[in-house]
C-alpha positions in Angstrom: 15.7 31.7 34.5 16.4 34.0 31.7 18.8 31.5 30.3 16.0 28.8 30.2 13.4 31.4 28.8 16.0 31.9 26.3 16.7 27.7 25.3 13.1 27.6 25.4 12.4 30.3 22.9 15.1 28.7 20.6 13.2 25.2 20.5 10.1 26.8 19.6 11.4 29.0 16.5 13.9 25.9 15.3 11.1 22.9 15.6 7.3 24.3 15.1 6.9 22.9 11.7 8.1 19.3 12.6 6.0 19.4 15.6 2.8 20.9 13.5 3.0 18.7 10.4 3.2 15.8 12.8 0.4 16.4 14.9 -1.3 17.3 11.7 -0.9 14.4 9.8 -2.3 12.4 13.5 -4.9 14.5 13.4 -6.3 13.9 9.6 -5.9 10.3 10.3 -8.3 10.5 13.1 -10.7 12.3 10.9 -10.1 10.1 8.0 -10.0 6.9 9.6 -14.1 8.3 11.5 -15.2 8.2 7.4 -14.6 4.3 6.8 -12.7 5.8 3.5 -9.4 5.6 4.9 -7.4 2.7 6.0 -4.1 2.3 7.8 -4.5 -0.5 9.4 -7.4 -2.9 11.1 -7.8 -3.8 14.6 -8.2 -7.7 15.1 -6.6 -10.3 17.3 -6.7 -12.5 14.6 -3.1 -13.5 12.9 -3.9 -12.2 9.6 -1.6 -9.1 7.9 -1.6 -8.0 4.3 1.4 -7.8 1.9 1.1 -5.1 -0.3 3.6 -4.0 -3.1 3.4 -1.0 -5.3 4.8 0.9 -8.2 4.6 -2.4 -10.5 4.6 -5.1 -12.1 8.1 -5.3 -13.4 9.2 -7.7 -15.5 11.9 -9.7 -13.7 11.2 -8.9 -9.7 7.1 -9.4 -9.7 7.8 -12.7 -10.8 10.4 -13.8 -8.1 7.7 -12.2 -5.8 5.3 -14.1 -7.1 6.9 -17.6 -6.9 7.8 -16.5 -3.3 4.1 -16.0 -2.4 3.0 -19.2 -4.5 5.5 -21.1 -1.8 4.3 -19.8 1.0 0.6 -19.7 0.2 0.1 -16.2 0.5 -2.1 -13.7 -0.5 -0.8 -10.0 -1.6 -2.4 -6.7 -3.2 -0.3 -5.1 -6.2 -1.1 -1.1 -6.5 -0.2 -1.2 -9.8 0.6 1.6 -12.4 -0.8 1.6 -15.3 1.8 2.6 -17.6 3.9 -0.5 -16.2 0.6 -2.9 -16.6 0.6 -1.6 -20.5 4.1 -2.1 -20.5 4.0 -5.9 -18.6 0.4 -7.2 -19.3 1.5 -11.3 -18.8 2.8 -10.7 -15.0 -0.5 -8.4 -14.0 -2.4 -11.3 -15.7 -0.7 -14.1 -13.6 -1.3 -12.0 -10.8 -4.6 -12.1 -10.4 -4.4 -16.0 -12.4 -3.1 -16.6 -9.0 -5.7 -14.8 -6.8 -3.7 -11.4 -5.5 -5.7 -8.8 -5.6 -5.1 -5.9 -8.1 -5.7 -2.2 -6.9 -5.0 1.2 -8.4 -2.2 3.3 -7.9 -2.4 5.7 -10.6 -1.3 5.4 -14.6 1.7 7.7 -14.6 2.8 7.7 -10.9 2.8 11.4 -10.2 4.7 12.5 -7.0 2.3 15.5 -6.1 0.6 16.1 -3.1 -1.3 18.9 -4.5 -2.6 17.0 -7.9 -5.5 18.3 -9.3 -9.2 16.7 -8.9 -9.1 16.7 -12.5 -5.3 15.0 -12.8 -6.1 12.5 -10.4 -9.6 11.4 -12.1 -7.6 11.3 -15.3 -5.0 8.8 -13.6 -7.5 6.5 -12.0 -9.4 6.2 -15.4 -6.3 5.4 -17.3 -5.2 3.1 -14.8 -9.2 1.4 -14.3 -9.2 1.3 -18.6 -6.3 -1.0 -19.3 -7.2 -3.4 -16.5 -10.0 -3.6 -18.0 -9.0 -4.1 -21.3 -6.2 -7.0 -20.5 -8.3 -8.8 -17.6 -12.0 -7.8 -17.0 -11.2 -7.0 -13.5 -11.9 -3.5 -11.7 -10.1 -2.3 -8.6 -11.8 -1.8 -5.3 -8.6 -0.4 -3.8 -6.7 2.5 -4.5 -3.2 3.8 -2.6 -2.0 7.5 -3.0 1.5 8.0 -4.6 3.6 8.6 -1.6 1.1 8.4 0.8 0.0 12.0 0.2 -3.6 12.5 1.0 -5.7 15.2 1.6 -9.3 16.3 1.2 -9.0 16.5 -3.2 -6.9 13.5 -3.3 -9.7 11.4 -0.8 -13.1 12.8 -2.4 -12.0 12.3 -5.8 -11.3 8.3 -4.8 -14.1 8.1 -3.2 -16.5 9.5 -5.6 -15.2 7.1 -7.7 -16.1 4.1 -5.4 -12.4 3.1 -4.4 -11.4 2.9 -1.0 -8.4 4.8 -0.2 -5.4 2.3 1.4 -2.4 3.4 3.1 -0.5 1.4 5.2 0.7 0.9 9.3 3.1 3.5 10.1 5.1 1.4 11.8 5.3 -1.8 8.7 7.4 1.3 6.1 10.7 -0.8 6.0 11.6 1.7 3.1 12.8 -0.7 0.7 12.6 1.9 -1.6 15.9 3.1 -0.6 17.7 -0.3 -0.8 18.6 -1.3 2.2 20.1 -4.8 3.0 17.2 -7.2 2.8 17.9 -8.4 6.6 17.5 -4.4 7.6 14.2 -4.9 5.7 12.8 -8.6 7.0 13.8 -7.2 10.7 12.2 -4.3 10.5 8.4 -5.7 9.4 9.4 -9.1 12.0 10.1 -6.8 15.4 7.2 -4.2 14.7 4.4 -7.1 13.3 1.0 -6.9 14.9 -2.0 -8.6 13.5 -4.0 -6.2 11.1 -0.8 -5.1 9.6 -0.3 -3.6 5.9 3.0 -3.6 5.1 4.3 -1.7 2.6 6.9 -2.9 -0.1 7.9 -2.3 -3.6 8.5 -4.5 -6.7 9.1 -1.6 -9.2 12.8 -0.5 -10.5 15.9 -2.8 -9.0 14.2 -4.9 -5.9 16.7 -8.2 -5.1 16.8 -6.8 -1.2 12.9 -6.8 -1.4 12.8 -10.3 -2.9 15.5 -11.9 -0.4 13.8 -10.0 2.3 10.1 -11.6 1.5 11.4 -14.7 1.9 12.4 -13.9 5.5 9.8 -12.2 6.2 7.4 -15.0 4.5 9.3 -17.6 6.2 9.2 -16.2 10.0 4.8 -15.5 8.8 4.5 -19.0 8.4 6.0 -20.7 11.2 4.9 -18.4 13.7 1.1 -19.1 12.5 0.2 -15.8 10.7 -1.9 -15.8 7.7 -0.7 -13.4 4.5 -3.9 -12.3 3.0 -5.5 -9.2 0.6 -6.3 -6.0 1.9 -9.9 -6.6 0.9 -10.5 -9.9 2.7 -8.4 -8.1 5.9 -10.8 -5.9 6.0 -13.9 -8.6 5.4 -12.5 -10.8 8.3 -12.2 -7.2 10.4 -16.0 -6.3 9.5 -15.9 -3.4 7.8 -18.0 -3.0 5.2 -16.3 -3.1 2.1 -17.1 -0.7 -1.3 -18.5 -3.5 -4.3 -15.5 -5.3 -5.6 -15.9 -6.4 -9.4 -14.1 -9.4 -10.6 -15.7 -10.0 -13.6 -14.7 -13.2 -16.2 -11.6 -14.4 -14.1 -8.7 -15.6 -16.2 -8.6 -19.6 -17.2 
């Protein structure tokens, strides 16, 4: 007995945090998801997912990505940053030429989960300006960097009118780290449910991402599922949707 009491004392010092931050992070999405301000995914039986790519565009990989989508008729949102828009206006241009929805994911891409009201603000303007500027067209949608969100990062979105996108837990195939593109298609094939957002990438070097989307695009099509924008996932899931302005589309 005093052995166990002992092993069981051990577990509790070694493994409280783990065990806290993930029941923490369940918990704010409960709370989050109650607001309508806070997506993960959407609940539908309907064969619809959304594609969603962030970090871009880049010059070379958006492209490929883009072709790929054309081919399969499918519809993706880009979180773009808005140093790489400045930096690539023609391929954020042919994105939404092509009808892929544009969101924000901040200008510089700052990895801090405790950025300021104030930071953040700055980022999403910046970002919102040069869209603007090249295309007429003003994000809805806005993704955290990393995924970090708390109350600051939420209410400053929000009170800006974007709705705050994340994406399925289980659709993170964590292309980032360059994995071989069958390790990536498999992963988002054997976890796919309808209401999905996948998470990719089509920033810095992405050829396992782009042979992977074929795949993945490929095993979509013939097993009747429907690639679409977050925005219309959530329309065909009715819930109500902040104003989405796409002013002057591109010719």
């Amino acid at each position: 007995m005093k052995t166990l009491f002992i092993a069981l004392s051990l577990i509790i010092l070694l493994f409280p945090a783990s065990y806290n931050e993930s029941q923490a992070a369940t918990d704010s999405r409960a709370v989050y998801e109650k607001t309508g301000n806070v997506i993960w995914e959407v609940n539908t039986q309907e064969k619809i997912v959304a594609i969603t790519f962030d970090d871009g565009p880049h010059p070379d990989y958006t492209p490929q990505i883009l072709d790929l989508l054309a081919k399969y008729n499918a519809k993706a949102t880009f979180f773009v940053a808005g140093n790489k828009v400045k930096s690539y206006p023609d391929v954020l241009k042919r994105e939404i030429k092509e009808g892929h929805e544009i969101a924000n994911h901040t200008y510089t891409h700052p990895y801090d989960r405790n950025i300021t009201a104030h930071k953040l603000s700055s980022e999403l303007d910046d970002t919102d300006k040069i869209i603007w500027d090249l295309a007429r067209y003003k994000p809805s949608l806005y993704r955290p960097v990393g995924g970090f969100h708390n109350d600051t990062i939420i209410n400053t979105a929000v009170n800006k009118g974007f709705k705050v996108v994340l994406w399925s837990w289980h659709q993170d195939p964590k292309d980032w780290a360059r994995p071989p593109a069958n390790k990536i298609s498999n992963h988002i094939i054997k976890s796919l449910r309808p209401g999905d957002i996948i998470l990719l990438h089509d920033w810095s070097d992405r050829p396992q991402t782009v042979r992977a989307l074929e795949t993945t695009l490929a095993y979509l099509y013939k097993n009747g599922y429907e690639c679409v924008t977050v925005s219309e996932l959530l329309y065909r899931s009715n819930l109500t949707l902040p104003e989405f302005f796409r002013v002057f589309p591109l010719k």
